[in-house]
C-alpha positions as CSV (number, residue, x, y, z in Angstrom):
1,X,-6.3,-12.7,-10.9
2,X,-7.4,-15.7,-8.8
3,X,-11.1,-14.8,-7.3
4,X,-14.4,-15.4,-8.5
5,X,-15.6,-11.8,-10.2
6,X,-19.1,-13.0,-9.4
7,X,-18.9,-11.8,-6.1
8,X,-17.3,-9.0,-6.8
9,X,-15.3,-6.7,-4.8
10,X,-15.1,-3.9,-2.1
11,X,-11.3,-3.3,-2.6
12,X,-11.2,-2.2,-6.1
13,X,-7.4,-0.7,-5.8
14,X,-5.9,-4.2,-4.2
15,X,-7.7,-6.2,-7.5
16,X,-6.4,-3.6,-9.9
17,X,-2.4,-4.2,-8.7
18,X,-3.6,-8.0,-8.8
19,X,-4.6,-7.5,-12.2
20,X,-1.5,-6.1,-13.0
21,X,1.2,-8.5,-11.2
22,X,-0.5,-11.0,-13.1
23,X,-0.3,-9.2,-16.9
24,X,3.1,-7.8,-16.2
25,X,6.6,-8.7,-14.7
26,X,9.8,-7.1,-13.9
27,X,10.7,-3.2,-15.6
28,X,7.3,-3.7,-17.4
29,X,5.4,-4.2,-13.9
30,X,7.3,-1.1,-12.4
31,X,6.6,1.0,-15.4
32,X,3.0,0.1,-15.4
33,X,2.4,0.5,-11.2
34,X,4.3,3.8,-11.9
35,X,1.6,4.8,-13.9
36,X,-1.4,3.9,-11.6
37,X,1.1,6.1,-9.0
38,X,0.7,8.5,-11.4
39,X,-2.8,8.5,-11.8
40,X,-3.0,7.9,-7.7
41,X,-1.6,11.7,-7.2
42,X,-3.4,13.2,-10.2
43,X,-7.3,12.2,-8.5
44,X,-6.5,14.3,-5.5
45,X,-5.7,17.6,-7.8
46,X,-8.4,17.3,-10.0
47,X,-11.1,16.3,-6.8
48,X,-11.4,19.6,-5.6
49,X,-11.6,21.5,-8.8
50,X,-14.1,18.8,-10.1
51,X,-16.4,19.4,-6.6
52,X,-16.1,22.9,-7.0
53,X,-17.7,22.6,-10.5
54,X,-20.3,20.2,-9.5
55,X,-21.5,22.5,-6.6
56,X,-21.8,25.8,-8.9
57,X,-24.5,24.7,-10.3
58,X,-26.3,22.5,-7.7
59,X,-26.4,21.9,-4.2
60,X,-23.9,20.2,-1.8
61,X,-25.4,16.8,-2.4
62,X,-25.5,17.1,-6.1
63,X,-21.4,15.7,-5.6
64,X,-22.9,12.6,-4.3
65,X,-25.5,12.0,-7.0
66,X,-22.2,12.8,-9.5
67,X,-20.4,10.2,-7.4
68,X,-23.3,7.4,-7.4
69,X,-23.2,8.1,-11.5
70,X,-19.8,7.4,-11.7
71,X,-20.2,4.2,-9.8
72,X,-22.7,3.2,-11.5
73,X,-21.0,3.6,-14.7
74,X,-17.6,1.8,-13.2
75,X,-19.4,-1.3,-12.3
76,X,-20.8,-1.6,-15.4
77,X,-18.0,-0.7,-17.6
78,X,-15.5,-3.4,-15.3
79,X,-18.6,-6.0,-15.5
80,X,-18.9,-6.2,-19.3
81,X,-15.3,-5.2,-20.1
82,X,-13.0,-6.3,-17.6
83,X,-11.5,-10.3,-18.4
84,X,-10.1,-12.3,-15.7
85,X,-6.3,-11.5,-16.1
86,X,-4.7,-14.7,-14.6
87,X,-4.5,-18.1,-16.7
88,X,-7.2,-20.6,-15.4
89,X,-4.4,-23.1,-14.7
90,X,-3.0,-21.0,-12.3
91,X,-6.2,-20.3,-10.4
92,X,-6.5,-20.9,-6.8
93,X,-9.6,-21.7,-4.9
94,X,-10.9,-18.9,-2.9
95,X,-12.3,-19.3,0.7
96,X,-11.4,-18.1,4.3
97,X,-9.1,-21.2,4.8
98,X,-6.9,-20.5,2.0
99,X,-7.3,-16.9,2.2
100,X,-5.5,-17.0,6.0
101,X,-2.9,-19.7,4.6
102,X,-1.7,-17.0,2.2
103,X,-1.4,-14.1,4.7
104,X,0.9,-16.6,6.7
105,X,2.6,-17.6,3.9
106,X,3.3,-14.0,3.2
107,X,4.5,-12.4,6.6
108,X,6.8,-15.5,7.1
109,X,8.3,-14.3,3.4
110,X,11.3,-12.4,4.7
111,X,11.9,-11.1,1.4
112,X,8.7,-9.9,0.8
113,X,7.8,-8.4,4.0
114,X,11.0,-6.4,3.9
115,X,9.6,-4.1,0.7
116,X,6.3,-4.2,2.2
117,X,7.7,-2.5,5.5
118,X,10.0,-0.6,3.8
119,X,6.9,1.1,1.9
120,X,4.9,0.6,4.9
121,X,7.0,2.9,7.4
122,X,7.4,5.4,4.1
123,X,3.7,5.8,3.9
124,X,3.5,6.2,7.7
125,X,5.6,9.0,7.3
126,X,3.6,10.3,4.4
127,X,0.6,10.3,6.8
128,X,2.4,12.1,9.6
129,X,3.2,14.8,7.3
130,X,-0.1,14.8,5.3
131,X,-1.9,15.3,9.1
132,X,0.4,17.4,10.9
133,X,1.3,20.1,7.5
134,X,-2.4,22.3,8.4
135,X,-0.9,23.7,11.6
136,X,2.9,23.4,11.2
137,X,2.5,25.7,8.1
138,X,-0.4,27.8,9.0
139,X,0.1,27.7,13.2
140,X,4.0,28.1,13.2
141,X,4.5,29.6,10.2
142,X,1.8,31.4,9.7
143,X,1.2,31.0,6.0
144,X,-2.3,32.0,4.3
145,X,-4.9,29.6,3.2
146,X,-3.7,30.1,-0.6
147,X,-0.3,29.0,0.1
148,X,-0.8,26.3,1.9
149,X,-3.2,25.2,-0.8
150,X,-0.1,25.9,-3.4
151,X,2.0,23.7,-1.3
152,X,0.0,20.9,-0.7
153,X,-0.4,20.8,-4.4
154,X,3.0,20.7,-4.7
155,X,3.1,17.7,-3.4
156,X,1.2,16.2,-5.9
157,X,3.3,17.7,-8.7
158,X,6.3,15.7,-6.9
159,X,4.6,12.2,-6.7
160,X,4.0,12.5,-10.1
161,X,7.3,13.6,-11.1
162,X,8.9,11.0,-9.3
163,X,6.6,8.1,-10.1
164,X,7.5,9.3,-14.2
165,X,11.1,9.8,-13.4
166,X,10.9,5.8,-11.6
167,X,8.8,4.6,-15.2
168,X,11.7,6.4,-17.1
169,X,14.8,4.7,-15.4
170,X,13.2,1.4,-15.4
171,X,14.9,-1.0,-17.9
172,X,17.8,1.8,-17.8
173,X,18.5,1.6,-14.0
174,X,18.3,-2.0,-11.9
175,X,15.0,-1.8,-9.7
176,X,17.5,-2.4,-6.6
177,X,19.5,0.9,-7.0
178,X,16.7,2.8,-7.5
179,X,15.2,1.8,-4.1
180,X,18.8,2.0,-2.9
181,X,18.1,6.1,-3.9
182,X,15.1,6.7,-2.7
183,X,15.9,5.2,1.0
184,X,19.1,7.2,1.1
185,X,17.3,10.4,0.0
186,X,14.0,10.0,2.3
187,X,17.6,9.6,5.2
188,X,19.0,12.7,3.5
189,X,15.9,14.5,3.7
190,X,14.4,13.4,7.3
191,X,17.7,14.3,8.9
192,X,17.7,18.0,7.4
193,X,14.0,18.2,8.5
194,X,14.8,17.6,12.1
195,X,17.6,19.9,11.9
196,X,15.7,23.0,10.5
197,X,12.6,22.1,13.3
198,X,15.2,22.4,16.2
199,X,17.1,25.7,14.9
200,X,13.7,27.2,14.0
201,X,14.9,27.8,10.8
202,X,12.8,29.5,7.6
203,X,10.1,27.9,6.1
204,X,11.9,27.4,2.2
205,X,14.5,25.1,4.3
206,X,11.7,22.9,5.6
207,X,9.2,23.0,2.5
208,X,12.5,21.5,0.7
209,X,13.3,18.9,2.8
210,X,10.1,17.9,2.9
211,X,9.4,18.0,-0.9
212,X,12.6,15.6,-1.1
213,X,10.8,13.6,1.3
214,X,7.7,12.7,-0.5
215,X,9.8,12.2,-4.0
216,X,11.4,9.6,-2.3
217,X,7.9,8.1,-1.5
218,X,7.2,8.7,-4.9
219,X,10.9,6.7,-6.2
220,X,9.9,4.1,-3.7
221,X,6.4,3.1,-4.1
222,X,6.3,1.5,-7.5
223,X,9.8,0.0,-7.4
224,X,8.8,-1.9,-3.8
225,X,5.6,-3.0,-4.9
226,X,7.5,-4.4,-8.1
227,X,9.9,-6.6,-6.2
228,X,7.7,-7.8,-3.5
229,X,4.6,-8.9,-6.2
230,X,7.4,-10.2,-8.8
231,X,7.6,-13.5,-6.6
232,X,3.8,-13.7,-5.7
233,X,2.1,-14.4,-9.2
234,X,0.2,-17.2,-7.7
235,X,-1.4,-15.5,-4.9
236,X,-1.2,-11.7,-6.4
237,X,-4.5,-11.0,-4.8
238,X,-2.9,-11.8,-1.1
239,X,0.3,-10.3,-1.5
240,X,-1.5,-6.9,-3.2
241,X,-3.7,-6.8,0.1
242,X,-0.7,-7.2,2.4
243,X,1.1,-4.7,0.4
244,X,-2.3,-2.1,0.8
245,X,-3.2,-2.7,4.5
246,X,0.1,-2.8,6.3
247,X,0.8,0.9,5.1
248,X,-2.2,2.1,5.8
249,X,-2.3,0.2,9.5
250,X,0.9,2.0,9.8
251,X,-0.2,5.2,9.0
252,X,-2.9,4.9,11.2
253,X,-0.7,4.8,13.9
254,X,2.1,7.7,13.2
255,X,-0.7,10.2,12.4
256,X,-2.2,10.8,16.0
257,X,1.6,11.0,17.2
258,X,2.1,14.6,15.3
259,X,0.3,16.4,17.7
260,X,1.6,15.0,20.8
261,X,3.4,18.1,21.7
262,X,0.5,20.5,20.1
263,X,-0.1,22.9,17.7
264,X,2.7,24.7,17.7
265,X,5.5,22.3,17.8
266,X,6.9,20.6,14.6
267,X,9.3,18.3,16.8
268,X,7.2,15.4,16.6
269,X,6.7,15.9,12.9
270,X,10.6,15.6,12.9
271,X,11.4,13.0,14.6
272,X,8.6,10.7,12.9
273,X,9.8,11.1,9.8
274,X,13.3,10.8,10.7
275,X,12.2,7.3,12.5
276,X,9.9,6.3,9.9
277,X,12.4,6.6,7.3
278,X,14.9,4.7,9.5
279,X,12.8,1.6,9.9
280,X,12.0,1.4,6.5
281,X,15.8,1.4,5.8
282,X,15.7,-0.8,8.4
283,X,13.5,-3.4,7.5
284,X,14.9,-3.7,4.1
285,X,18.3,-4.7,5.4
286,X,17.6,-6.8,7.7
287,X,14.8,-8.5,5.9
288,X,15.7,-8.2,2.0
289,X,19.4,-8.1,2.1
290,X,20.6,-10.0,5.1
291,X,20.7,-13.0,3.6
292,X,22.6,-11.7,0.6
293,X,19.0,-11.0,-1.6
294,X,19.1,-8.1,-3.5
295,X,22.9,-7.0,-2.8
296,X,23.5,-4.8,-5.8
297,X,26.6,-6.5,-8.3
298,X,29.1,-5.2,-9.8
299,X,27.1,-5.0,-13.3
300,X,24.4,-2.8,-11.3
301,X,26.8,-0.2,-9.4
């Protein structure tokens, strides 16, 4: 990847999809970002258990010492072990000047910008639900501590499934279609959401919605971030930043919206996810596909 590992860097999960735009292309890039997905939704499970184990036999800040360890040990295992992964002919010069010439290189990229919104406005939606799940389960529906925690780990379970299921079809299935999917069920899934949050209806019929909701994230994560780095090889670092700031600007924003209405209402929940799934749809169209990029043919229906 084009930067000088002498100066190392504060943004370890940006170089790492760098790292592997420039080692892998096509089905093997989606298969390979499918796994970091994988291991993405796997941290969260295990973090809890793992803090749990540290503090039974130490104090509260005996997690950070743990932490600074495993730092420690990260920075020299990626010093001594980690190669630079792009060709030194295809090196770029780093410095602020070129840095801002491929950001606007970038956003004027129609193609590109239309998967990174499309995964953008997914991950906002992700957010919402993430923030807004504490009191719309345990507020309105007044489940217990334990099966909340049961359900949030559900999620987990899902992204993983999905992102395996993604690594699976890839090769078998063109990238395109299986974005096509995953849009149309996020739609599928948003819609029914709303519905059950008007009619009040039972918590099952709005767990499942909302499990299809973050598979969808899950289908649509790696395939997006294939086709907007498979283009990008020579400014992978750029185009991996873009692809992990925008989502997370965006899901700055949705989250505070949740409670607009306050703790006992799910309607904003609803109707962010129903919009955020729209504008991702959205954005691909009228960005990726307008121009007749990425229409699926007849060998890929």
């Amino acid at each position: 990847m084009p930067c000088d590992s002498s100066k190392g860097s504060r943004c370890p999960r940006t170089i790492a999809s760098a790292i592997a735009r420039d080692r892998y292309n096509g089905i093997e890039l989606t298969k390979f970002f499918s796994l970091i997905s994988v291991m993405s939704s796997v941290a969260p499970l295990l973090a809890p258990l793992a803090g749990s184990a540290v503090i039974s036999f130490t104090r509260w800040e005996g997690v950070f010492y743990v932490l600074a360890i495993l730092g420690f040990i990260l920075s020299i295992t990626t010093t001594w072990r980690l190669q630079e992964s792009l060709p030194k002919d295809k090196r770029i010069r780093g410095d602020i000047r070129q840095m801002f010439g491929n950001f606007k290189t970038l956003l004027s990229n129609r193609r590109f910008m239309g998967y990174v919104l499309a995964q953008g406005f997914m991950l906002g939606g992700v957010f919402a639900y993430v923030v807004s799940t504490p009191f719309v389960y345990q507020k309105i529906y007044g489940v217990s501590p334990q099966v909340f925690s049961l359900l949030f780990a559900l999620n987990g379970i899902v992204l993983i499934t999905s992102s395996q299921v993604v690594r699976k079809l890839a090769g078998r299935m063109p990238e395109h279609r299986i974005l096509h999917f995953g849009l149309g069920l996020s739609f599928a899934a948003t819609v029914t959401v709303l519905i059950v949050v008007f009619a009040h209806g039972p918590l099952f019929a709005l767990v499942v919605p909302l499990v299809c909701y973050v598979a969808a994230m899950g289908t649509i994560g790696p395939v997006s971030f294939t086709l907007a780095m498979e283009s990008q090889g020579h400014i992978a670092g750029s185009a991996s930043a873009l692809l992990g700031v925008i989502p997370f600007l965006l899901g700055c924003i949705s989250s505070p919206l949740v409670g607009i209405a306050g703790e006992y209402s799910a309607v904003p929940l609803g109707v962010i996810l129903l919009t955020a799934s729209l504008l991702a749809i959205g954005s691909y169209t009228l960005l990726s596909v307008r121009r007749g990029i990425d229409v699926p043919t007849a060998e890929s229906m």
